[in-house]
TORKOL-4160 file (C-alpha; in steps of 0.2 Angstrom, whole numbers, padded with zeros to 4 digits, m for minus):
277
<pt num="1" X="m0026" Y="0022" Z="m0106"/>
<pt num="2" X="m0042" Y="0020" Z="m0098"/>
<pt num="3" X="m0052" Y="0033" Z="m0092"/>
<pt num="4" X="m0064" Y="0033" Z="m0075"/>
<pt num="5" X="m0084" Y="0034" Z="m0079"/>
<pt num="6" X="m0093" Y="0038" Z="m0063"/>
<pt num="7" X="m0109" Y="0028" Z="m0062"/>
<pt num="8" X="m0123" Y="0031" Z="m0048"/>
<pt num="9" X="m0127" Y="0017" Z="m0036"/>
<pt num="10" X="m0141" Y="0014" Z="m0023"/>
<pt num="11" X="m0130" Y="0022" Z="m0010"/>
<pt num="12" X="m0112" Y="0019" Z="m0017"/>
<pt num="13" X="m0101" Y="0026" Z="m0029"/>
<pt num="14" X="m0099" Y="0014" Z="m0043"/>
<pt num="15" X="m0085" Y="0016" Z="m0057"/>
<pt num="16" X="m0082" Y="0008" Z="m0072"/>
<pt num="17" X="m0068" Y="0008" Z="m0086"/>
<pt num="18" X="m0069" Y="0012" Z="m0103"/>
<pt num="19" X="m0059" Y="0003" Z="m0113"/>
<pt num="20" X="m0057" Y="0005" Z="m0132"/>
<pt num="21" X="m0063" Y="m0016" Z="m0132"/>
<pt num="22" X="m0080" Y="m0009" Z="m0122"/>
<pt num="23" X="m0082" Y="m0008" Z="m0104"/>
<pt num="24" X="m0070" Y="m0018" Z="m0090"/>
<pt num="25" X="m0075" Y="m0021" Z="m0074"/>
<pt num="26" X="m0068" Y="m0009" Z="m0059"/>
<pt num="27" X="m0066" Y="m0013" Z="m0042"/>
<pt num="28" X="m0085" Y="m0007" Z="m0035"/>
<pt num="29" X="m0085" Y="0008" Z="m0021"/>
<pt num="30" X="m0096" Y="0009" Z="m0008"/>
<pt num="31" X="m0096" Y="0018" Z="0011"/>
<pt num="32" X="m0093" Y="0004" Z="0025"/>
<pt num="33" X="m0102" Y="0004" Z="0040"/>
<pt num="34" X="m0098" Y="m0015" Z="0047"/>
<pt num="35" X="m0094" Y="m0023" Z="0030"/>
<pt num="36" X="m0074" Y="m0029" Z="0027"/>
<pt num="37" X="m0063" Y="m0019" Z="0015"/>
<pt num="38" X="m0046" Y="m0021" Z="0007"/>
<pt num="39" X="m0037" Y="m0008" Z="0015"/>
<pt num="40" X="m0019" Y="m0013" Z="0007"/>
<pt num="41" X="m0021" Y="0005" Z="m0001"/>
<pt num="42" X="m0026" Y="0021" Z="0009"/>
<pt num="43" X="m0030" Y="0037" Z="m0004"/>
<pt num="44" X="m0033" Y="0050" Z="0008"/>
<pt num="45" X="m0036" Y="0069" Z="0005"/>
<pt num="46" X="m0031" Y="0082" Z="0019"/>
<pt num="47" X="m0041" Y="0099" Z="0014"/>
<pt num="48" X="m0030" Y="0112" Z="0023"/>
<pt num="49" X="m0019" Y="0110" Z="0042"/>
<pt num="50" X="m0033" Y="0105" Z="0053"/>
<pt num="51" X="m0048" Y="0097" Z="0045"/>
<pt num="52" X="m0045" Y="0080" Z="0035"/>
<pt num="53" X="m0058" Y="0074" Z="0022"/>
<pt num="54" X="m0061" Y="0055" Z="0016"/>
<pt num="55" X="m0062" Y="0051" Z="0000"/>
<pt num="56" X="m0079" Y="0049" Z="0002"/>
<pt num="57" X="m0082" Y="0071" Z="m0001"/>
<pt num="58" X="m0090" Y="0076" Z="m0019"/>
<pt num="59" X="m0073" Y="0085" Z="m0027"/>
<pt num="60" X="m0084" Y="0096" Z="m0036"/>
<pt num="61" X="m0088" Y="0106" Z="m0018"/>
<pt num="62" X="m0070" Y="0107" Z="m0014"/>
<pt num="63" X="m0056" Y="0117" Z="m0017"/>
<pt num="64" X="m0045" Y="0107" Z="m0027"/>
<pt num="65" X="m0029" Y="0119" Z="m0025"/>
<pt num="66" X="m0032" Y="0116" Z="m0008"/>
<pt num="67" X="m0030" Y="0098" Z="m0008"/>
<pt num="68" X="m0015" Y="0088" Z="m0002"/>
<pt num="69" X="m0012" Y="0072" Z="m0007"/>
<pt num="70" X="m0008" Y="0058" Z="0003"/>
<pt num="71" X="m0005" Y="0037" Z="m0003"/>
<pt num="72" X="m0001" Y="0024" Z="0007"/>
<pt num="73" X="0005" Y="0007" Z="0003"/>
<pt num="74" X="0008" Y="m0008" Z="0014"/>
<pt num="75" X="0019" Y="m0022" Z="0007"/>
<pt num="76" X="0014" Y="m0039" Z="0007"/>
<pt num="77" X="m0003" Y="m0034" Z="0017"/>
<pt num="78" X="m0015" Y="m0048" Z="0015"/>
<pt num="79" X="m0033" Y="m0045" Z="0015"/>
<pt num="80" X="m0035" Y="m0062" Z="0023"/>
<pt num="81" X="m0026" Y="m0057" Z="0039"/>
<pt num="82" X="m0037" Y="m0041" Z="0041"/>
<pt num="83" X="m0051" Y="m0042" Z="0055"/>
<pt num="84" X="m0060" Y="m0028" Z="0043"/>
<pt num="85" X="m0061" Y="m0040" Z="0032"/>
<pt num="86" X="m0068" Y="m0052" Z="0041"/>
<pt num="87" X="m0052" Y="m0061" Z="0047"/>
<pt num="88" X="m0055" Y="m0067" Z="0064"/>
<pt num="89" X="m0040" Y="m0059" Z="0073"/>
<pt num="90" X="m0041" Y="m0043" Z="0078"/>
<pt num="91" X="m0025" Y="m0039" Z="0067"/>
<pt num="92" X="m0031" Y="m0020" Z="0060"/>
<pt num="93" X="m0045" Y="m0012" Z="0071"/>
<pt num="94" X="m0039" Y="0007" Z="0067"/>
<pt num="95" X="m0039" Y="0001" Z="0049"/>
<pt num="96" X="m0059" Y="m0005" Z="0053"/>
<pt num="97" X="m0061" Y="0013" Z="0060"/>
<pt num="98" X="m0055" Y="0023" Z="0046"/>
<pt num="99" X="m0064" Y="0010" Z="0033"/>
<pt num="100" X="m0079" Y="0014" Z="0042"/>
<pt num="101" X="m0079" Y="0033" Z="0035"/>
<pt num="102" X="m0072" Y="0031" Z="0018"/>
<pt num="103" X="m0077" Y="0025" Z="0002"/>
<pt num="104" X="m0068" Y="0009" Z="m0002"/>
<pt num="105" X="m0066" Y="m0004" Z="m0015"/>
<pt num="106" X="m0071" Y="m0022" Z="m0013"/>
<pt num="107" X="m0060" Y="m0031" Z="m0023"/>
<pt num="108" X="m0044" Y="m0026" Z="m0031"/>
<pt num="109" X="m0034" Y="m0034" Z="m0044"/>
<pt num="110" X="m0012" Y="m0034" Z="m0043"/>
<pt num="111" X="m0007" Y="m0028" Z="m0059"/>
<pt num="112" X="0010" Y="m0039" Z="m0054"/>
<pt num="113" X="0016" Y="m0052" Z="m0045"/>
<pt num="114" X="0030" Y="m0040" Z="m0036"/>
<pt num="115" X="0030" Y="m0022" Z="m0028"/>
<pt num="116" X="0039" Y="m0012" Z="m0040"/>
<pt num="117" X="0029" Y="m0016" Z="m0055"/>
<pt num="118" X="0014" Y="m0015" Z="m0046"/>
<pt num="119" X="0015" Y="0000" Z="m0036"/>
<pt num="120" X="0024" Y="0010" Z="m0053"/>
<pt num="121" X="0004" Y="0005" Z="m0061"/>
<pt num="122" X="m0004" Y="0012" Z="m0044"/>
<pt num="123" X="0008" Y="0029" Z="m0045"/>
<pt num="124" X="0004" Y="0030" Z="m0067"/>
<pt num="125" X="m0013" Y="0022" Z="m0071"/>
<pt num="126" X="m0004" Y="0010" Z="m0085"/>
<pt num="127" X="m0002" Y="m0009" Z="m0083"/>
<pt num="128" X="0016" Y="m0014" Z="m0083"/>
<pt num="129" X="0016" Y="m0018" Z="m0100"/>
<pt num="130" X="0014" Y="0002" Z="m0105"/>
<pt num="131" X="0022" Y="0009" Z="m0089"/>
<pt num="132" X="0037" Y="m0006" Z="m0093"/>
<pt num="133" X="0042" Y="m0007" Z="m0076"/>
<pt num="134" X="0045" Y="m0026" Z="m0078"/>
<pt num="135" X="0061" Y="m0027" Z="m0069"/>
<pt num="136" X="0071" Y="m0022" Z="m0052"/>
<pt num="137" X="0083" Y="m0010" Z="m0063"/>
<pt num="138" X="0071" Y="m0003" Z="m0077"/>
<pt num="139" X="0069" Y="0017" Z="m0078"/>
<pt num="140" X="0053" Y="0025" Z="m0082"/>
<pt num="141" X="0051" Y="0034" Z="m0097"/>
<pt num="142" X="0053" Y="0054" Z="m0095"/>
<pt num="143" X="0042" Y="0053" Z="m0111"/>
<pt num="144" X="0027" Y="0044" Z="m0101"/>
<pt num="145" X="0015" Y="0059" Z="m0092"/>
<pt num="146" X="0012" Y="0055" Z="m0073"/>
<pt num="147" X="0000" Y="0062" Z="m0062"/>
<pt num="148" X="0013" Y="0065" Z="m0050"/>
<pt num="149" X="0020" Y="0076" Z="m0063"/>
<pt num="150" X="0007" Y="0088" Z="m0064"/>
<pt num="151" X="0004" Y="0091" Z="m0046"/>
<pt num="152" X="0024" Y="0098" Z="m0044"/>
<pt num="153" X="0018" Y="0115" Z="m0052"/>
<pt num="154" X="0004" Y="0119" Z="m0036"/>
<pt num="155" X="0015" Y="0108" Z="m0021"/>
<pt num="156" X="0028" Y="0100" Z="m0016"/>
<pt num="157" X="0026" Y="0081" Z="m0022"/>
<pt num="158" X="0035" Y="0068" Z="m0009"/>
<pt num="159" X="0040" Y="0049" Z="m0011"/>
<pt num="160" X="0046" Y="0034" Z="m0003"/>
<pt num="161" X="0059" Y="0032" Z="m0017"/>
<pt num="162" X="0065" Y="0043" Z="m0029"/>
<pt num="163" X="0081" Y="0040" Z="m0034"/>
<pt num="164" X="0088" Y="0025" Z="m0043"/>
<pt num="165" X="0078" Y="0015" Z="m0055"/>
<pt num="166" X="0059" Y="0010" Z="m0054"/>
<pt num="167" X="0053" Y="0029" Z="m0047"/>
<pt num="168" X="0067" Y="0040" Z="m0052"/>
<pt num="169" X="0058" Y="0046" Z="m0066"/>
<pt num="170" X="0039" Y="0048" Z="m0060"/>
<pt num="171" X="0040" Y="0067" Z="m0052"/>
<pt num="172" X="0045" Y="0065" Z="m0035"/>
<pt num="173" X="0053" Y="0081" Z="m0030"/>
<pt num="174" X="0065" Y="0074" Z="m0016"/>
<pt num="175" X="0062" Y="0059" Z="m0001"/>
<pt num="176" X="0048" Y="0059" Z="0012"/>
<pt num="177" X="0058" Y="0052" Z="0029"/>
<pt num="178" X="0064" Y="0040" Z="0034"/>
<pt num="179" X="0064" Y="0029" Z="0052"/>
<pt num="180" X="0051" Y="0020" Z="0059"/>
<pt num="181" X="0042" Y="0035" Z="0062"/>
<pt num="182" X="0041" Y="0042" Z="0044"/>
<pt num="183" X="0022" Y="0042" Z="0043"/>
<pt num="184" X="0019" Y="0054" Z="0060"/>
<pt num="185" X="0035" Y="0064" Z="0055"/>
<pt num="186" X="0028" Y="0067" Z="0037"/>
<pt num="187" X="0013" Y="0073" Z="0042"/>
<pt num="188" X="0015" Y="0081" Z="0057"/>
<pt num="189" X="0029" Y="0092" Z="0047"/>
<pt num="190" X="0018" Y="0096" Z="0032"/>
<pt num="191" X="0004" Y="0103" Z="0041"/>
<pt num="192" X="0016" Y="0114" Z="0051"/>
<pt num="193" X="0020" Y="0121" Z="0033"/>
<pt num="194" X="0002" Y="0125" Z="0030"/>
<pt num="195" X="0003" Y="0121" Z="0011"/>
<pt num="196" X="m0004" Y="0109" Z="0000"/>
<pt num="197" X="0008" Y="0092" Z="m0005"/>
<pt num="198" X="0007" Y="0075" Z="m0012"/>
<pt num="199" X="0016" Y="0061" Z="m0005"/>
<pt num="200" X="0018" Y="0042" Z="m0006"/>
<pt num="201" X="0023" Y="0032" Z="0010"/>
<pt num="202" X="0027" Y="0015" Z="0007"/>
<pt num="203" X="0026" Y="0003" Z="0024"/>
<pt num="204" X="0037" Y="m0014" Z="0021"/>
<pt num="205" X="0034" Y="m0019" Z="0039"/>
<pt num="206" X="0024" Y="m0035" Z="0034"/>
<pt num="207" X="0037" Y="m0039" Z="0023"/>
<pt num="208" X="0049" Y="m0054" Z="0028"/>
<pt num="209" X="0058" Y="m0055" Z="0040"/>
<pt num="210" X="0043" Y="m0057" Z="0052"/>
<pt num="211" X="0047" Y="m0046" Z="0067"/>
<pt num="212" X="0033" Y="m0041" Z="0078"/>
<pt num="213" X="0034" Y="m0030" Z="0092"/>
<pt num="214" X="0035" Y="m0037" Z="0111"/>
<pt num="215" X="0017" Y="m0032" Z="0113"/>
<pt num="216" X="0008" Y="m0040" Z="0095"/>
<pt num="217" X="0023" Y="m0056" Z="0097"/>
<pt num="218" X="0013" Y="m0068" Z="0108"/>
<pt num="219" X="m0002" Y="m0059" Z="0107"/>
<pt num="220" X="m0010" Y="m0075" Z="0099"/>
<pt num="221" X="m0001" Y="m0090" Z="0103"/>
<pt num="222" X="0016" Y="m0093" Z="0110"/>
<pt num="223" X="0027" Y="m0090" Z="0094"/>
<pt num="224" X="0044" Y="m0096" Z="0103"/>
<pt num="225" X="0047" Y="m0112" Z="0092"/>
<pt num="226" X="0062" Y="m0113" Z="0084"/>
<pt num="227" X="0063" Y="m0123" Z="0069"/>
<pt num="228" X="0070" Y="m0121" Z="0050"/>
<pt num="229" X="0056" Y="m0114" Z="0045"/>
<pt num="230" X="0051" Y="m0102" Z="0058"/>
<pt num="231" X="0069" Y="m0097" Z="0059"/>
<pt num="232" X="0070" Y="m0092" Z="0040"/>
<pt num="233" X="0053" Y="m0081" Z="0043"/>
<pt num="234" X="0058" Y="m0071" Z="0057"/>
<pt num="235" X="0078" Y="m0067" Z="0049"/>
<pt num="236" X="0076" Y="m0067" Z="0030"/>
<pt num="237" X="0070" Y="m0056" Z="0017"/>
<pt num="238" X="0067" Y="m0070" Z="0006"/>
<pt num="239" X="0066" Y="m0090" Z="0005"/>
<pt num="240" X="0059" Y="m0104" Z="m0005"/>
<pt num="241" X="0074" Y="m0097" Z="m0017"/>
<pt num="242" X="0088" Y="m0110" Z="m0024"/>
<pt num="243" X="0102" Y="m0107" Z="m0015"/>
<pt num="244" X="0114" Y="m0101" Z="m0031"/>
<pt num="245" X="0101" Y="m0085" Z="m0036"/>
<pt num="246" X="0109" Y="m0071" Z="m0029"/>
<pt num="247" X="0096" Y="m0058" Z="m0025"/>
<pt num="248" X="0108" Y="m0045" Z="m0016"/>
<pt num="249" X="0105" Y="m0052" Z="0000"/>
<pt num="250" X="0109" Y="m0066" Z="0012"/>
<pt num="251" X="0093" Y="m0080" Z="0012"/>
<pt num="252" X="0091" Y="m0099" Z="0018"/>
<pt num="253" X="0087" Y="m0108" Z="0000"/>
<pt num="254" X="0075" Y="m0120" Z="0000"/>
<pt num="255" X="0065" Y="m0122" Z="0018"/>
<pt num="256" X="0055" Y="m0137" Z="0024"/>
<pt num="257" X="0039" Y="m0130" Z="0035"/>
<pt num="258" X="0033" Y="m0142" Z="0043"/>
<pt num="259" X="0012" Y="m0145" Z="0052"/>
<pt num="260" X="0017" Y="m0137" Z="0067"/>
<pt num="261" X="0027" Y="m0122" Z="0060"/>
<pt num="262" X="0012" Y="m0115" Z="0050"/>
<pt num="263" X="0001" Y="m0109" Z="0066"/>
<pt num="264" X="0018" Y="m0099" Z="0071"/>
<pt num="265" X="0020" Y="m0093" Z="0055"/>
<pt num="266" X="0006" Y="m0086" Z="0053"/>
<pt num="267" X="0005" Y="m0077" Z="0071"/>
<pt num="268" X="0021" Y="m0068" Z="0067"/>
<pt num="269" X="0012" Y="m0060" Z="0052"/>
<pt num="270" X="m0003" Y="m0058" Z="0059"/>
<pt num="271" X="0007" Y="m0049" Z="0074"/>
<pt num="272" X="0017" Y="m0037" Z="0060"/>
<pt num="273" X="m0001" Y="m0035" Z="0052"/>
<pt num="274" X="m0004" Y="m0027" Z="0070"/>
<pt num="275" X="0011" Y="m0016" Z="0072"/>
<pt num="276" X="0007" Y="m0007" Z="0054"/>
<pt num="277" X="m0010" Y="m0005" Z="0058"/>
């Protein structure tokens, strides 16, 4: 596995990875005033029921016992359709605001082309290869060592999923909440508790079907068009999928967009981009 080397910049953290082929080059850190950053992924450190730290603080003047834990992750989230990234919609301006006291990486790479490999890499550090959550129905190793698994001793360790295959076996000690409120109900119940934890949210309200909120809906343009293509977006889970695959869920098959539906298409995401932010 490869290990973390801090490096010092002018100004910035800088990391890189050592790799038994040599070095391979890491996404590069550095605090953000007004430049854009991938924000897909929040790690953020809580130290103790009132004062909240950035990743930005030196751990070596901090009391790690003290330290909860705290990941976000936002499916489908497209750096693209972030204005702190330079996208000129104002899609995630608390986003921008949090960016703008963090230390933050530039560019990130998707170990996979879909969620559950990918985030089982961001929860284990291994490529899905080694962590050989390559399918919807694979089970993690109980052999493999998580870092999620070494936090249960010192706090109470929460996920987004935890039972069934893909997470049941990381070290999840039971389920953060559920609703549409999870995040603010997490958090706001942990900190009544006054004791460190780790927990992972997982945020699939960018994901299809494209529903904003009345407020982020027409924010851009009128997104009222009804067509095959703008219908598929905003009521399934899933399309450009022959229609005798059976995912486990109802979807349109193979759908036409057409000129005018892309503009539409693209407001309905930006306008979920908004609701998440």
């Amino acid at each position: 596995m490869a290990l973390p080397t801090r490096r010092e910049g002018a100004g910035a953290r800088r990391f890189a990875l050592t790799h038994k082929a040599g070095k391979m080059p890491c996404p590069q850190p550095r605090r953000l005033r007004h430049a854009a950053t991938l924000a897909a992924i929040i790690l953020a450190a809580i130290a103790g029921p009132a004062t909240t730290i950035s990743a930005a603080t030196d751990p070596a003047t901090e009391d790690r016992a003290a330290w909860s834990v705290l990941v976000i992750t936002v499916d489908c989230l497209r750096p693209d359709h972030m204005s702190l990234y330079g996208y000129e919609r104002d899609t995630t301006p608390y986003l921008t605001r949090f960016a703008e006291e963090s230390v933050v990486f530039e560019n990130a790479f998707a170990t996979s082309a879909w969620t559950s490999p990918g985030v089982a890499s961001i929860l284990t550090g291994y490529y899905p290869p080694v962590h050989a959550q390559n399918g919807q129905y694979s089970f993690y190793d109980t052999e493999m060592p998580t870092a999620i698994r070494l936090l249960r001793d010192s706090r109470a360790v929460l996920g987004a999923a935890i039972e069934g295959p893909t997470y049941a076996n990381l070290g999840f000690h039971r389920r953060v909440p559920t609703g549409k409120n999870r995040l603010e109900t997490l958090i706001e119940d942990r900190l009544q508790r006054e004791k460190p934890f780790a927990a992972w949210v997982h945020l699939r309200e960018v994901h299809l079907p494209y529903a904003p909120s009345e407020a982020n809906a027409n924010r851009w343009i009128d997104t009222s068009r009804q067509s095959e293509g703008v219908d598929a977006v905003r009521t399934h889970k899933v399309v450009f999928r022959p229609r005798d695959v059976d995912v486990g869920f109802a979807h349109p098959g193979n759908v036409t967009f057409s000129d005018a539906d892309i503009p539409v298409v693209k407001a309905l995401y930006d306008g979920v981009v908004a609701d998440v932010d």
